[in-house]
Kinemage of the C-alpha trace (Angstrom):
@kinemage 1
@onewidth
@group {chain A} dominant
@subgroup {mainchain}
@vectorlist {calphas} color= white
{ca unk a 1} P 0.000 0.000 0.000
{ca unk a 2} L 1.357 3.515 -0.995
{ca unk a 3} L 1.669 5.911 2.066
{ca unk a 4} L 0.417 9.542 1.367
{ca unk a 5} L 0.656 12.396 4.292
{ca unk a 6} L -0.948 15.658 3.815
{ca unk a 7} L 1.176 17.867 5.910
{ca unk a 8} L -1.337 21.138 7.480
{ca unk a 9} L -0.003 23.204 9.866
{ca unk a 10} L -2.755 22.937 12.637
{ca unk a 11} L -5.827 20.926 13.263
{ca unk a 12} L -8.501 23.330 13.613
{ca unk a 13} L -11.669 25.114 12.259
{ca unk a 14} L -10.604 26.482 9.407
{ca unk a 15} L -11.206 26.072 5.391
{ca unk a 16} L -8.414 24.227 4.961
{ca unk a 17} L -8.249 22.209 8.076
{ca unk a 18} L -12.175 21.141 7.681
{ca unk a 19} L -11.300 19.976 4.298
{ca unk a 20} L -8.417 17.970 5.034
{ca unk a 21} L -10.363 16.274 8.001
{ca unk a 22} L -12.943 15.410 4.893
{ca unk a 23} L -11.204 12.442 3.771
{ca unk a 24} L -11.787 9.214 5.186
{ca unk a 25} L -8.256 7.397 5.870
{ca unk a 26} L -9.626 4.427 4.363
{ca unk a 27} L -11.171 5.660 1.634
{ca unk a 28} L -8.512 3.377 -1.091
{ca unk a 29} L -7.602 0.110 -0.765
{ca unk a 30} L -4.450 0.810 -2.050
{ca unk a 31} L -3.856 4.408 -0.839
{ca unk a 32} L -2.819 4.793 3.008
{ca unk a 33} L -3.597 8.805 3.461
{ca unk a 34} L -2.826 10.412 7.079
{ca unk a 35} L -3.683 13.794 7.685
{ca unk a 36} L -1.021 15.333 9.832
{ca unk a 37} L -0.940 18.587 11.926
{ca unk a 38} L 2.826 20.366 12.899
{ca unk a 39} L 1.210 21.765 16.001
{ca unk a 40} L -0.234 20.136 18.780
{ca unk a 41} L -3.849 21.805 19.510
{ca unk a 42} L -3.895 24.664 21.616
{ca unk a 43} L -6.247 27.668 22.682
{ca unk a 44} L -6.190 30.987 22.082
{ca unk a 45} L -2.782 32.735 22.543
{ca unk a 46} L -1.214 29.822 23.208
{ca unk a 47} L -1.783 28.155 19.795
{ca unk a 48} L -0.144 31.399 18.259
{ca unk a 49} L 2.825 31.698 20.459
{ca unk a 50} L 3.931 27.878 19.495
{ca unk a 51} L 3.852 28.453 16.001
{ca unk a 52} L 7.025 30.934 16.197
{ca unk a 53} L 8.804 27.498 17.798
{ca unk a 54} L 10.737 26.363 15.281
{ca unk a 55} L 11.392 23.067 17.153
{ca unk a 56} L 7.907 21.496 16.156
{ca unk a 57} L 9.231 22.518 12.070
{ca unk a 58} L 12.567 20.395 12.686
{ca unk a 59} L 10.763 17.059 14.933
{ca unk a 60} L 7.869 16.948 12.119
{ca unk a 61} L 10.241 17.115 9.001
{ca unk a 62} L 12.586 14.615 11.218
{ca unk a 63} L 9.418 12.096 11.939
{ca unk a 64} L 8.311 12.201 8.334
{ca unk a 65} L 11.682 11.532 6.420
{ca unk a 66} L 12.128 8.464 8.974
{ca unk a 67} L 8.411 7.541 8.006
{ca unk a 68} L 9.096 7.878 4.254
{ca unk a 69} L 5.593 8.151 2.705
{ca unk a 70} L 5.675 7.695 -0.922
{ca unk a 71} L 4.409 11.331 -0.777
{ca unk a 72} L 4.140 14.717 1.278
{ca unk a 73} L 1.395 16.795 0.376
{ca unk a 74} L 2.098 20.444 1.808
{ca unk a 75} L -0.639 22.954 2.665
{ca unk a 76} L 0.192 26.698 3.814
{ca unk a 77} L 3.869 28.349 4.352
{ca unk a 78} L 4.668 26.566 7.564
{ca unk a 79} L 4.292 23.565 5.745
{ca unk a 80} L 6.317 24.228 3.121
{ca unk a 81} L 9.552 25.018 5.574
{ca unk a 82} L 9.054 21.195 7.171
{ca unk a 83} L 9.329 20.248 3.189
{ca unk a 84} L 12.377 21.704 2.780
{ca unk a 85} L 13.744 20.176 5.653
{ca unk a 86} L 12.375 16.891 5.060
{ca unk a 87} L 13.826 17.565 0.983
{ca unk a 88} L 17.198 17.306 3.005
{ca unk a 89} L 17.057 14.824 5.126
{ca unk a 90} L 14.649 12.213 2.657
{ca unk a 91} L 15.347 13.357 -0.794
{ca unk a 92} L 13.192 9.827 -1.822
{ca unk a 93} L 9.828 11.761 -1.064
{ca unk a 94} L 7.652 13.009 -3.662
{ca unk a 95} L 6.548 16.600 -2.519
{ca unk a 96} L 3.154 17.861 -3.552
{ca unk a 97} L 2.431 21.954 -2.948
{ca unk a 98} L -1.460 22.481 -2.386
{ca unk a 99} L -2.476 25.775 -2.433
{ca unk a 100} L -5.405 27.755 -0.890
{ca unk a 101} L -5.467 31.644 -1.251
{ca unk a 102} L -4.414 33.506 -4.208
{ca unk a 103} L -2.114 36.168 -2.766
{ca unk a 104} L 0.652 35.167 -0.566
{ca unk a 105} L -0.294 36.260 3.419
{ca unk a 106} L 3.118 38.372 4.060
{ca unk a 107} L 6.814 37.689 2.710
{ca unk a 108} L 7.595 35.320 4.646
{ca unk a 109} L 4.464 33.180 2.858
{ca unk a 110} L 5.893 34.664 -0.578
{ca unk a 111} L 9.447 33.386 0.210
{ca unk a 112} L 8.973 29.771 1.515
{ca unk a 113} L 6.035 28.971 -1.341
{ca unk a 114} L 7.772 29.595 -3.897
{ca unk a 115} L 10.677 27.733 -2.724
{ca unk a 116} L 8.025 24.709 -2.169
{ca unk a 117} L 7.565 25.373 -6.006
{ca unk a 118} L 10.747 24.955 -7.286
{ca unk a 119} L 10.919 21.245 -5.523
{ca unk a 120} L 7.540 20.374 -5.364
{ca unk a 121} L 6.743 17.613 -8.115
{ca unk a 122} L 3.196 19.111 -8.832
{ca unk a 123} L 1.527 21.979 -7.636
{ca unk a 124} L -2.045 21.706 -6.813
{ca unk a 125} L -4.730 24.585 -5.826
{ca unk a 126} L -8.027 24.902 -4.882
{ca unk a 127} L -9.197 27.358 -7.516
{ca unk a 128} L -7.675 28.262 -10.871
{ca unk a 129} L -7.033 32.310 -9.111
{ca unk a 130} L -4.723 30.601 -6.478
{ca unk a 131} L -2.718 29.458 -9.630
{ca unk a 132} L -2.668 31.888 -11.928
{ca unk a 133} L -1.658 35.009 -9.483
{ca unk a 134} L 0.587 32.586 -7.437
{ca unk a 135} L 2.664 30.490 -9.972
{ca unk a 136} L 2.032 32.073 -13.500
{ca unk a 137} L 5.162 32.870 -13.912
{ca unk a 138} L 7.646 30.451 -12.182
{ca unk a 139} L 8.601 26.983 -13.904
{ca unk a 140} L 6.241 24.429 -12.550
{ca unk a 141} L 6.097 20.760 -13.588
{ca unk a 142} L 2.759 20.324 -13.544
{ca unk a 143} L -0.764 22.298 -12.411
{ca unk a 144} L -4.197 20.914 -11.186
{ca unk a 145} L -7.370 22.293 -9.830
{ca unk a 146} L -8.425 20.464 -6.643
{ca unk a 147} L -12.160 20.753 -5.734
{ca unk a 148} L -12.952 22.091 -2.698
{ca unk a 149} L -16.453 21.203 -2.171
{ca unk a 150} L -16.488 19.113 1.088
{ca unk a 151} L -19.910 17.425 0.945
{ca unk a 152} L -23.609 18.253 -0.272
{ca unk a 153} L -25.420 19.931 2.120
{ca unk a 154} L -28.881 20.179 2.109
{ca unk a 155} L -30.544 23.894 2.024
{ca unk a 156} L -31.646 25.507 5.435
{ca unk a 157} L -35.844 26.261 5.108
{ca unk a 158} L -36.720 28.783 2.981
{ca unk a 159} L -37.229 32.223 4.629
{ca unk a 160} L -38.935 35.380 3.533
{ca unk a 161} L -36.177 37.618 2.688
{ca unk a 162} L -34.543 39.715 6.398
{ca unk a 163} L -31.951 41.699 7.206
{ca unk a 164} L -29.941 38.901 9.265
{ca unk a 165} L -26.640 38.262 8.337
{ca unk a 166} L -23.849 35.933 8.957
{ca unk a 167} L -20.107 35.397 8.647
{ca unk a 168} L -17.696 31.928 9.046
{ca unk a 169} L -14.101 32.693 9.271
{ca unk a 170} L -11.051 33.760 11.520
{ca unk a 171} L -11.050 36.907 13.071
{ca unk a 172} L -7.959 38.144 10.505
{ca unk a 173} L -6.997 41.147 8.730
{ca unk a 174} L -7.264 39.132 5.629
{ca unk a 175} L -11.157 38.329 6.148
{ca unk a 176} L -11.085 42.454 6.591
{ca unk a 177} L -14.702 42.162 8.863
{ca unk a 178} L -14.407 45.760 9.333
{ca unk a 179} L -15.374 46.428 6.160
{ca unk a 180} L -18.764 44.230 6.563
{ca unk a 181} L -19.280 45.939 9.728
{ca unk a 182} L -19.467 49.187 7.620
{ca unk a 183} L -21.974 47.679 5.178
{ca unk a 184} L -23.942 46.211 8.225
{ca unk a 185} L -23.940 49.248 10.030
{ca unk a 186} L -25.498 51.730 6.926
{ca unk a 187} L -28.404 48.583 6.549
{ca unk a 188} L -29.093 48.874 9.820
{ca unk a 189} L -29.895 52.688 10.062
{ca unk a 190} L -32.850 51.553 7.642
{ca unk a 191} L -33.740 48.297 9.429
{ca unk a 192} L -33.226 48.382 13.205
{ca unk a 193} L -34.324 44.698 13.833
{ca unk a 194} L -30.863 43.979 11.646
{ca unk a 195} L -28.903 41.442 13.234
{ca unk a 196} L -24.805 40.418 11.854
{ca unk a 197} L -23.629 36.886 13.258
{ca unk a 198} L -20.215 37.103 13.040
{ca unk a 199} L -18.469 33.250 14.040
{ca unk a 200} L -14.868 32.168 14.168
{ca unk a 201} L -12.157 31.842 15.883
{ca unk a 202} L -9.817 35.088 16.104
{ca unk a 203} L -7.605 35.651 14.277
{ca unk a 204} L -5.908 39.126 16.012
{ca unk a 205} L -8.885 41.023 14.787
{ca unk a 206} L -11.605 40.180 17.589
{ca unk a 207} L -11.004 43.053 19.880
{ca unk a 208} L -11.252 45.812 17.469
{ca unk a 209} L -13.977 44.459 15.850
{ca unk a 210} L -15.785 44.803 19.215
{ca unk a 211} L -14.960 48.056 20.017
{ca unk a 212} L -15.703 49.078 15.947
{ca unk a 213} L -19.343 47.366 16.446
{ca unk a 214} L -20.264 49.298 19.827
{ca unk a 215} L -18.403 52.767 17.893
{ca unk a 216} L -20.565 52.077 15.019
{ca unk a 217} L -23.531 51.825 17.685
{ca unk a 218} L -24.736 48.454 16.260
{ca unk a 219} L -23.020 46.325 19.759
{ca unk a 220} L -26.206 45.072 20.297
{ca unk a 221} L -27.224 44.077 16.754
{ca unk a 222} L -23.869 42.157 16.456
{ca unk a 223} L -22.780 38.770 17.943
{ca unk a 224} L -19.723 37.266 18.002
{ca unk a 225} L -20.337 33.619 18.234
{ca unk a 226} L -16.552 32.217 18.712
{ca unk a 227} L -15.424 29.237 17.163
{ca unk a 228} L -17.976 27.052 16.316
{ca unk a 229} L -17.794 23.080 14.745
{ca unk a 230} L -19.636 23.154 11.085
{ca unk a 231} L -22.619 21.519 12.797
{ca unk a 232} L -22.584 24.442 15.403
{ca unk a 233} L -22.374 26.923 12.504
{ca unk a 234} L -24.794 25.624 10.274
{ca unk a 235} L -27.570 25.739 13.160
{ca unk a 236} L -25.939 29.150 14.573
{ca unk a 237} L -27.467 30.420 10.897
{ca unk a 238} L -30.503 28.656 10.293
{ca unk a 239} L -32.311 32.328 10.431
{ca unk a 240} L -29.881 34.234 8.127
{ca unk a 241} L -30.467 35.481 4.981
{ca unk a 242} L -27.114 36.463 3.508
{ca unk a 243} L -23.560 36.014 4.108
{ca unk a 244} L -21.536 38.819 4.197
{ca unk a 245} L -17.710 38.582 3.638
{ca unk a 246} L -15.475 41.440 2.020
{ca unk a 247} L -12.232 39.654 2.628
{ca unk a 248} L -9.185 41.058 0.742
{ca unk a 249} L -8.243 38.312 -0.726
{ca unk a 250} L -8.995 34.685 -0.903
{ca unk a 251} L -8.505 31.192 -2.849
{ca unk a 252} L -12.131 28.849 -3.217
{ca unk a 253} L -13.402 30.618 0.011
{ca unk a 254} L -15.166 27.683 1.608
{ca unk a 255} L -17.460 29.387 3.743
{ca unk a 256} L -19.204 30.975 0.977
{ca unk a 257} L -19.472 27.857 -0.748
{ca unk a 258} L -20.627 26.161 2.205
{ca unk a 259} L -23.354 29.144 3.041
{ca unk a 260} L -24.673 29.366 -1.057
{ca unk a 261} L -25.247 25.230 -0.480
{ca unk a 262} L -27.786 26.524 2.642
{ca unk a 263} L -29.181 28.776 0.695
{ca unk a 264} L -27.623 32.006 2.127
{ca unk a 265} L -27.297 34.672 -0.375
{ca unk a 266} L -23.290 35.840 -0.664
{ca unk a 267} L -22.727 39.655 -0.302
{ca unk a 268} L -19.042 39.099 -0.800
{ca unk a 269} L -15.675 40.834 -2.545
{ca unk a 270} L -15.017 39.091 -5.964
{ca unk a 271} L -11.824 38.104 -4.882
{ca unk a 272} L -9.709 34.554 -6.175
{ca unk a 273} L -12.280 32.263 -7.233
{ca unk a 274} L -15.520 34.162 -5.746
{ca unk a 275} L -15.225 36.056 -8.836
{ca unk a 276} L -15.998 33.082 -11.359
{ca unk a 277} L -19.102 31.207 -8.980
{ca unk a 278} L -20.149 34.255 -7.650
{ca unk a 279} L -22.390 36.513 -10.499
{ca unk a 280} L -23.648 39.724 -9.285
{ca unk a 281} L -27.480 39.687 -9.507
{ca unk a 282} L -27.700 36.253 -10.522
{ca unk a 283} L -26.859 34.322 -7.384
{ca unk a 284} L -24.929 37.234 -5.714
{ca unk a 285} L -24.042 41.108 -4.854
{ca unk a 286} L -20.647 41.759 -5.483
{ca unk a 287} L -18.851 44.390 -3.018
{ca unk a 288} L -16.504 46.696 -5.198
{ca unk a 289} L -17.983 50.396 -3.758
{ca unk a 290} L -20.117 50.353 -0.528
{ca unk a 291} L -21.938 52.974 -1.346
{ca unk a 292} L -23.587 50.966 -4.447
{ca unk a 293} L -23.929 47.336 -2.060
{ca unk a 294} L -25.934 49.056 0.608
{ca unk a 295} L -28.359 50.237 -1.841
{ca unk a 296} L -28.799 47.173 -4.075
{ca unk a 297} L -29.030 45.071 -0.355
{ca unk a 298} L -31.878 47.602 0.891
{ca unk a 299} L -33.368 46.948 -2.822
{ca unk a 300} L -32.770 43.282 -2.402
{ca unk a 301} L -34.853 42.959 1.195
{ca unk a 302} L -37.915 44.894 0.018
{ca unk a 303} L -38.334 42.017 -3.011
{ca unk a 304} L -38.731 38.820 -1.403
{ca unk a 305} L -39.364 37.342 -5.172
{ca unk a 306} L -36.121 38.355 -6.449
{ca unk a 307} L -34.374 37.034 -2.793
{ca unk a 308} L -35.720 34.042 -3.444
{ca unk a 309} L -34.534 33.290 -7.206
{ca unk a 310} L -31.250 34.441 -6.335
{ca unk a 311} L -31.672 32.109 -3.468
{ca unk a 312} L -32.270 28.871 -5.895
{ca unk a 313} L -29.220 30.113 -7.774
{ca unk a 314} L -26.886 29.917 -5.319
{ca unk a 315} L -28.002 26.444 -4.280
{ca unk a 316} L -27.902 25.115 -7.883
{ca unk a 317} L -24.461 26.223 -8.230
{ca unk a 318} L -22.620 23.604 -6.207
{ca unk a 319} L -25.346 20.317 -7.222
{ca unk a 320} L -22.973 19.079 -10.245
{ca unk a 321} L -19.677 19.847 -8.553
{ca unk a 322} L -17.300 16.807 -7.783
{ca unk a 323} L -16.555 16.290 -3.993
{ca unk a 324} L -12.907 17.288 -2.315
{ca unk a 325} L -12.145 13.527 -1.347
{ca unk a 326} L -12.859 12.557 -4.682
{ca unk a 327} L -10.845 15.515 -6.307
{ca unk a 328} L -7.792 15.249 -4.250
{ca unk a 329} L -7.641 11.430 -4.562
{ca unk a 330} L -8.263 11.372 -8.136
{ca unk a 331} L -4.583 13.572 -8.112
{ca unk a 332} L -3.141 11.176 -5.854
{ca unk a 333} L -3.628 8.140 -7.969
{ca unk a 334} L -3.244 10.088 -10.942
{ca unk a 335} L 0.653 10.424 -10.098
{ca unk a 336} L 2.911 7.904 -11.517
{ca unk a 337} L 3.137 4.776 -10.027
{ca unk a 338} L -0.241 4.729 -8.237
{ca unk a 339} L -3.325 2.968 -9.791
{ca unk a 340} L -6.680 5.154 -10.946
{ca unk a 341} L -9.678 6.682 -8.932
{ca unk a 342} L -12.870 5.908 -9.212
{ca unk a 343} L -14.434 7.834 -7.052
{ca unk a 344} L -16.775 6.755 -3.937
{ca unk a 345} L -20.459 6.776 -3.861
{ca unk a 346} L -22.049 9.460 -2.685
């Protein structure tokens, strides 16, 4: 049986974490795939301070060489220094880059992806805007698109259209929640009963969020759920109508895909791949001025007809899409020397 670790930072709640917990272990008879964290799990400052310990980079890369899987599949920049290392020490391992977010987070990102290019036998991504702003122009092997539709969910009840909003996603300067504050705040001058869920874990952005909500005078309208398990999320926004995210950049964006499966209607930046699955008007409003969004949302929640089609059009985006497990393990066994995916029933 060939041996295949996928090599992710930290186990946790976010997009990339939840999809790498997607795949079954035993999902191929002849395919042994391990999910493996760097970090151990930790809480709140704690799980930040260990990532700056550059001991758990060397014992990880040290524990994998020894290991030998036939390959390493790396996911995020942290990853991508235990490659290097394990490149050293193992030169027999077949290195994989997977990438999720098409802009590198600071230099530091820049620097040790694109190193993972240069040795990295394939590079994979979760949208084709990860790859094409990320990699167009270095010399890479060979590219593929990895799905990064976890499962099917089923659509929350149909609501009459409300001004109740939600966000998934950590607390970060990249997710730029400030901004959707903003929006939230000018819709809820018009509709006082306006309520924003905002749910993740943060991120370093938690605390002036707070203090921008009660500034904004909308403390009360605003929640800020924590980090929650899907499940939790899912019935944390069983009343919203929209989702509202205007992060700065992203890759696939999970959480959007996850809330247009519900039935949630995206008010998000057309940023990476939102841009291509997201169509303003059609199953969508697309943030690019905030002074045009708030009007087309206040439009949007005094037509409960045109809420609703836009409603069935985000759900029907994601019915024909192929699943993550089956994506990433159809690249797997695509590589040379490992036998063909079918695919598992659904």
């Amino acid at each position: 049986m060939s041996k295949v670790i996928h090599l992710i930072p930290y186990s946790g709640i976010g997009g990339v974490e939840t999809a790498a917990a997607s795949i079954n272990p035993a999902v191929h008879e002849q395919v042994g795939f391990e999910v493996r964290s760097i970090y151990p799990q930790r809480k709140g400052w704690r799980q930040r301070a260990i990532t700056f310990n550059p001991w758990y980079l060397y014992r990880t890369a040290r524990h994998i060489a020894k290991e030998s899987p036939d390959v390493l599949i790396l996911s995020l920049w942290r990853s991508c220094v235990v490659g290097s290392i394990v490149r050293m020490l193992n030169p027999e391992i077949r290195l994989i880059l997977l990438l999720h977010n098409s802009r590198d987070a600071h230099l530091i990102d820049r620097f040790f992806t694109r190193q993972a290019v240069q040795y990295s036998e394939q590079v994979w991504a979760d949208s084709a805007a990860s790859l094409s702003l990320r990699v167009n122009n270095l010399p890479v092997r060979k590219t593929r698109i990895i799905s990064f539709l976890i499962d099917r969910l089923e659509p929350l009840p149909s609501l009459e259209v409300k001004p109740v909003f939600a966000f998934w996603g950590r607390l970060s300067a990249q997710k730029d929640v400030s901004r959707a504050l903003r929006i939230f705040s000018a819709v809820h001058e018009k509709y006082p009963q306006a309520r924003f869920i905002v749910i993740g874990p943060d991120g370093g952005e938690k605390a002036n969020l707070m203090r921008q909500a009660r500034s904004l005078e909308v403390g009360d309208a605003v929640e800020f759920a924590g980090g929650l398990s899907r499940a939790e999320v899912f019935r944390k926004v069983k009343d919203a109508c929209f989702y509202l995210g205007t992060s700065r950049y992203e890759g696939m964006a999970l959480s959007v895909v996850e809330a247009m499966q519900l039935g949630l209607v995206p008010v998000v930046t057309p940023v990476g791949e939102i841009a291509n699955y997201c169509q303003q008007g059609l199953n969508a409003l697309l943030v690019e001025q905030d002074s045009v969004t708030v009007p087309q949302l206040i439009e949007l929640l005094e037509n409960n007809g045109k809420y609703q089609r836009m409603r069935r059009e985000a759900i029907s985006a994601w019915r024909k899409v192929p699943l993550y497990r089956d994506s990433l393990l159809a690249a797997v066994c695509s590589l040379p020397g490992f036998s063909g995916w079918k695919g598992s029933a659904e």
